[in-house]
C-alpha positions as CSV (number, residue, x, y, z in Angstrom):
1,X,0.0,0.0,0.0
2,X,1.2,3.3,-0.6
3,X,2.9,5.7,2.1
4,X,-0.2,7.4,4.1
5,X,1.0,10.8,6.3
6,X,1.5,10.8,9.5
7,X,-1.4,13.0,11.5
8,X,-0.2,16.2,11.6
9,X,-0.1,18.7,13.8
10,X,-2.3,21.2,12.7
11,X,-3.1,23.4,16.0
12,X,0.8,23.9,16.4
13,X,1.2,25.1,12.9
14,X,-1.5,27.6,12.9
15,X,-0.1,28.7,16.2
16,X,3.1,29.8,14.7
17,X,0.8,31.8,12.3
18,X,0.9,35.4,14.0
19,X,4.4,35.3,14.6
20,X,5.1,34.7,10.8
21,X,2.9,37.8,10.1
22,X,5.0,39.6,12.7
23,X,8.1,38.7,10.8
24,X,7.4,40.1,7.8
25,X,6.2,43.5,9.6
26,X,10.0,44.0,10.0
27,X,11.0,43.3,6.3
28,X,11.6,45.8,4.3
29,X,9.4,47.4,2.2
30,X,11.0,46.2,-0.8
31,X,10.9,42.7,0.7
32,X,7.4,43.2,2.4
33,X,5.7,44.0,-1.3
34,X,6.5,40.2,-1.8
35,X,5.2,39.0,1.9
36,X,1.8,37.0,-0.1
37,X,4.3,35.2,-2.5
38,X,7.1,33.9,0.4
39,X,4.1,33.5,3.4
40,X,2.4,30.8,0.0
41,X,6.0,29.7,-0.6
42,X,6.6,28.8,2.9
43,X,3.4,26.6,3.5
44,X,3.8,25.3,0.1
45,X,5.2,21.9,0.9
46,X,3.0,20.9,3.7
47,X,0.2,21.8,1.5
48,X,1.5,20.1,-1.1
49,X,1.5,16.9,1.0
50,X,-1.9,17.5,2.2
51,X,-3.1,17.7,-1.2
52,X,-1.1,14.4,-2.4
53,X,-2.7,12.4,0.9
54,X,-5.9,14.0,-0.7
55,X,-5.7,12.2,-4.0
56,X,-3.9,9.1,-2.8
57,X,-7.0,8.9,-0.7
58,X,-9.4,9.7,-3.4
59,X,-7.3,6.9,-5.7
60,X,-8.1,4.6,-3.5
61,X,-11.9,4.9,-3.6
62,X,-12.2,5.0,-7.2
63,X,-12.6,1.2,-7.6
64,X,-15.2,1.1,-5.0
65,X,-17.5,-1.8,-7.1
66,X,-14.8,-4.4,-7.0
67,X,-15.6,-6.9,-4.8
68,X,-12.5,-7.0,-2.7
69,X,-14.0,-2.9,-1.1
70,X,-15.4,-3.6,1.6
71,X,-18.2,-1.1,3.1
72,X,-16.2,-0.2,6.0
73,X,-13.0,0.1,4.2
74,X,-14.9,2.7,1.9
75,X,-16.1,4.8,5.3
76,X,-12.8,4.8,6.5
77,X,-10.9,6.0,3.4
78,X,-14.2,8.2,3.0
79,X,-13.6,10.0,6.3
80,X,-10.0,9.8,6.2
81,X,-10.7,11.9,2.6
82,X,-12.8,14.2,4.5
83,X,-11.0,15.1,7.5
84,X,-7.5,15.9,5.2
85,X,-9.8,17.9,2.4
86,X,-10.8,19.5,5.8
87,X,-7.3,19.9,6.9
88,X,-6.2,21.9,3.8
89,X,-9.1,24.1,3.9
90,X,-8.5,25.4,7.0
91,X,-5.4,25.9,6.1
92,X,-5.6,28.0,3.1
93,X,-8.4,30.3,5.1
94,X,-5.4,30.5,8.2
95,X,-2.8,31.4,5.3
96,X,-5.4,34.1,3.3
97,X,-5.9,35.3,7.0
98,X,-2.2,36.1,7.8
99,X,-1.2,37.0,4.4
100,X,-3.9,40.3,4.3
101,X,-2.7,41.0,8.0
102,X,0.9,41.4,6.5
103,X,-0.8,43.2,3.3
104,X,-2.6,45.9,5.9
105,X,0.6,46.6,8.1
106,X,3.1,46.5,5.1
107,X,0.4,49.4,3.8
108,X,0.2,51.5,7.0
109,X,4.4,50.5,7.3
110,X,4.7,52.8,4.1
111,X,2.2,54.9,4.8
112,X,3.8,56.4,8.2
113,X,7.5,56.3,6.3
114,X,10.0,57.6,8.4
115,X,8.0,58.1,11.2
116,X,8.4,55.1,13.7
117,X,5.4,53.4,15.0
118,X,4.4,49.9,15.4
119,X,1.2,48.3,15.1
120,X,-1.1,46.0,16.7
121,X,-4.3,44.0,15.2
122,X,-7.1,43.3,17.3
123,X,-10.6,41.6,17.1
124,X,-13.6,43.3,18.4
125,X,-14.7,40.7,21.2
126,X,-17.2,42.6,23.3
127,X,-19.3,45.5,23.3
128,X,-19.8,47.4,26.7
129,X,-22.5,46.4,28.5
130,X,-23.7,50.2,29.3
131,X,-25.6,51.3,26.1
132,X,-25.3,54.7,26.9
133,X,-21.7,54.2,25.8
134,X,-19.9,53.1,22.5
135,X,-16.9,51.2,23.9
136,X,-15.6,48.2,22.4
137,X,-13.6,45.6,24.1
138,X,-10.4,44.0,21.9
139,X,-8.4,41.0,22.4
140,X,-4.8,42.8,23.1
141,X,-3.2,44.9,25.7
142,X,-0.7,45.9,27.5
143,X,1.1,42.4,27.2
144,X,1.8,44.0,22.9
145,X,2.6,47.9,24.4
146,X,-1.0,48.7,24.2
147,X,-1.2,51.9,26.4
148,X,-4.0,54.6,26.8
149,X,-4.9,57.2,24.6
150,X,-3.6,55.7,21.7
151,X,-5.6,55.9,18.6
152,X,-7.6,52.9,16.9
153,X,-8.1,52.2,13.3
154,X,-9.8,50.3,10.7
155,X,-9.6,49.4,6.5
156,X,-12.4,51.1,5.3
157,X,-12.8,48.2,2.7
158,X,-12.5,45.8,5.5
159,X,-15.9,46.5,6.9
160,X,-18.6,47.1,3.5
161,X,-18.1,50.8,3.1
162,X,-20.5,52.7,0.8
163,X,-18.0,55.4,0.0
164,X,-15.9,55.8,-2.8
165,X,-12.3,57.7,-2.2
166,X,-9.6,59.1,-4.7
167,X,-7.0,56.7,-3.7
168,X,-5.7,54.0,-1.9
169,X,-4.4,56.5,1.5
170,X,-8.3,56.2,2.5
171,X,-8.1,52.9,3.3
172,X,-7.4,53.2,6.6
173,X,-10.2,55.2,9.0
174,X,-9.6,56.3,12.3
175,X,-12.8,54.4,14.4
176,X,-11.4,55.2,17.8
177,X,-9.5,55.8,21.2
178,X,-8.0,53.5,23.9
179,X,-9.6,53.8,27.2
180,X,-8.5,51.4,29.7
181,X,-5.9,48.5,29.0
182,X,-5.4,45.2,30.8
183,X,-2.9,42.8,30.4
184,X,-4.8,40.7,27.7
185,X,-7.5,43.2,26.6
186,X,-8.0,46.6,25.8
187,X,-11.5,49.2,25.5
188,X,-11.1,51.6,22.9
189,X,-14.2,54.3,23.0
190,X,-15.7,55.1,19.4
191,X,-15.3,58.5,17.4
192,X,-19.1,58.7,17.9
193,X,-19.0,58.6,21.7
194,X,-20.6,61.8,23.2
195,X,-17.5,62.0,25.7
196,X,-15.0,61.6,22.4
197,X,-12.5,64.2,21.4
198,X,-9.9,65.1,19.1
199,X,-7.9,68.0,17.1
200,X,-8.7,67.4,13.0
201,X,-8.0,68.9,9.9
202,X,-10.2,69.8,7.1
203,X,-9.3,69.5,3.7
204,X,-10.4,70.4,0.2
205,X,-8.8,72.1,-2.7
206,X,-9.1,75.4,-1.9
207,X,-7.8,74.7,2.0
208,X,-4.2,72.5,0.8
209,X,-3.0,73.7,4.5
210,X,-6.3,72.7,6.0
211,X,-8.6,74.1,8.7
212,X,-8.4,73.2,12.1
213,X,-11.7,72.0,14.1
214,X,-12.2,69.4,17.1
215,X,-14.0,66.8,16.1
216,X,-16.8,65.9,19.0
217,X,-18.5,62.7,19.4
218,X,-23.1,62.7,19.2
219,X,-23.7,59.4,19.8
220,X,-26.4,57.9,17.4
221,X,-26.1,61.3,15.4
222,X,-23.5,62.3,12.5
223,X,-20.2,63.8,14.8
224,X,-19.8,67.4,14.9
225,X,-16.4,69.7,14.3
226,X,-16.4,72.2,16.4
227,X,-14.6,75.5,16.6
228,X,-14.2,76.1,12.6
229,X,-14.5,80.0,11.9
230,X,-17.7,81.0,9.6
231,X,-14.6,82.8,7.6
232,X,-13.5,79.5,5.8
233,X,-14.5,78.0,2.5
234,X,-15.9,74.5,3.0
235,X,-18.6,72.6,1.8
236,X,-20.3,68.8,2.4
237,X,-18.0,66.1,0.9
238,X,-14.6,67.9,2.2
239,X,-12.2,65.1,4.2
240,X,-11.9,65.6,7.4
241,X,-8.5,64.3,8.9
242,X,-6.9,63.4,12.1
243,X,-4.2,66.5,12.9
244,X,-0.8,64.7,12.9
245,X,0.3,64.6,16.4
246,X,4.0,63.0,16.6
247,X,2.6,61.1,19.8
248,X,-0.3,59.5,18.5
249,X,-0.6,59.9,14.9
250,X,2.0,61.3,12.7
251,X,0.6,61.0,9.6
252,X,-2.4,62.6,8.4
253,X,-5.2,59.5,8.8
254,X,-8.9,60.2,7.8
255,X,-11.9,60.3,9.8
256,X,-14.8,61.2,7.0
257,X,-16.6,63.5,4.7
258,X,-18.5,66.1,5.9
259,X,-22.5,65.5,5.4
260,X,-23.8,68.8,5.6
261,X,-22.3,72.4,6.8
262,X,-24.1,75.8,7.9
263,X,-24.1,78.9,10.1
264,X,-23.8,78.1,13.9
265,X,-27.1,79.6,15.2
266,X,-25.6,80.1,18.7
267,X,-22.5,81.3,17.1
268,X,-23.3,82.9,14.1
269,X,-19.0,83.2,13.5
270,X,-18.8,79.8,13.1
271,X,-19.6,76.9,11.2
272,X,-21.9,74.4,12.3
273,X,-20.6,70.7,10.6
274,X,-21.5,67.5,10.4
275,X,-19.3,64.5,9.6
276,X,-19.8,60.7,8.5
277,X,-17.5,57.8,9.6
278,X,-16.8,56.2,6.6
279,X,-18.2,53.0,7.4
280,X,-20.9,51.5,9.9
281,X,-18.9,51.6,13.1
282,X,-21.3,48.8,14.8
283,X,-20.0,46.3,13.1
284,X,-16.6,46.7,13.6
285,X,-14.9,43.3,13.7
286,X,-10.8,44.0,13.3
287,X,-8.8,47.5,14.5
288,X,-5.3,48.3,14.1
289,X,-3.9,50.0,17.3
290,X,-1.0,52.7,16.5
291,X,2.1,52.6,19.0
292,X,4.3,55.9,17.9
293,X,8.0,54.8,19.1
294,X,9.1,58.6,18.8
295,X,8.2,61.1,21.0
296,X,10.3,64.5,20.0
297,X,8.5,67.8,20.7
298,X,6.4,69.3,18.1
């Protein structure tokens, strides 16, 4: 009879997945543009063997009418057929899995340049239980250098976004801001939380510089920016942008377009706005937390 594989150790393989992915974060990015090809490359043989126990199985039931098959030798090479076409499944989905991680932190890797930061993924576990509040709860903390007040982000494509952008620097949102860390697990409060704030940056081609505003958190309702003089030019569909901040975001990172715009009633100097996140942040299922390593003075 011909050679049948040893059971293989499946669980211990996937295990080493994440600290493949965290491999190729260091690469460079001349390398790191290759990371799909070597991460297919490097599983290649063992599923190569997978898929050669496959057909060896398979083989074996193609004569199933001879008389020498008996029915339980066919449910055996039947379930053995099943459990490795099983096998190599999962491990192609584990390999897609790793291989857009690498894809998404190579992207922001070149994105930030020379400023140093590293990066953490995280999947959404938990809502918190006070509904008043849009908190999230994520499977990292302080174990990866997860520490408060660092900003949260997610690939707009990642999560069904309606919107349409210019290029590929949108495809990265900021959805967020870490509020308490543990050792395992992290809550990160959403853009839209009535208690969230932060310093942005409106843009549009008359405004290359951009405006300053705070963004401010209305729950259920679009976000407001505050604190942007009546005096500028803007109009709805402008971007509205994180303001670089060399200790939380360096780069300029996008929050949304603006939805609507008008004269402040209470202050008739300023602009009342309105912005959209650029996807449905309820059904967030993956973030990427940003770790700045440099900490000059602006």
């Amino acid at each position: 009879m011909a050679w049948m594989p040893k059971k293989l150790k499946f669980k211990r393989i996937v295990a080493y997945l994440p600290l493949i992915t965290v491999f190729f974060l260091f690469l460079p990015l001349s390398v790191s543009a290759k990371a799909r090809h070597l991460l297919s490359s490097f599983f290649a043989p063992l599923t190569s063997v997978l898929r050669d126990a496959t057909l060896e199985v398979t083989q074996g039931t193609s004569d199933l009418t001879s008389s020498d098959v008996s029915a339980e030798k066919y449910r055996l090479l039947h379930e053995e057929y099943i459990r490795l076409n099983n096998q190599v499944a999962n491990m192609q989905s584990q390999i897609d899995i790793q291989a857009e991680k690498i894809n998404i932190l190579s992207g922001l890797k070149q994105e930030f340049g020379i400023h140093k930061a590293k990066f953490a993924i995280a999947d959404v576990i938990a809502a918190d239980s006070d509904t008043k509040k849009q908190i999230y709860i994520i499977n990292v903390g302080s174990d990866l250098g997860v520490k408060v007040g660092q900003l949260v982000l997610a690939g707009i494509a990642m999560h069904d976004s309606q919107l349409v952008f210019p290029n590929d620097a949108y495809k990265m949102s900021v959805v967020g801001q870490i509020l308490e860390v543990g050792k395992k697990t992290s809550n990160f409060r959403l853009i839209s939380d009535m208690d969230f704030k932060l310093p942005v940056k409106i843009f549009n081609n008359l405004n290359t510089d951009g405006i300053d505003g705070s963004l401010r958190g209305q729950g259920l309702k679009p976000m407001d920016v505050k604190m942007v003089s009546g005096k500028s030019e803007i109009s709805p569909g402008d971007l509205v942008f994180v303001k670089p901040n060399i200790k939380t975001l360096p780069v300029k990172m996008l929050i949304g377009p603006l939805t609507s715009c008008q004269r402040d009633e209470d202050s008739p100097m300023m602009w009342k706005i309105s912005v959209a996140a650029p996807m449905d942040l309820h059904k967030l299922r993956q973030v990427v937390i940003v770790m700045p390593t440099e900490y000059e003075q602006e």
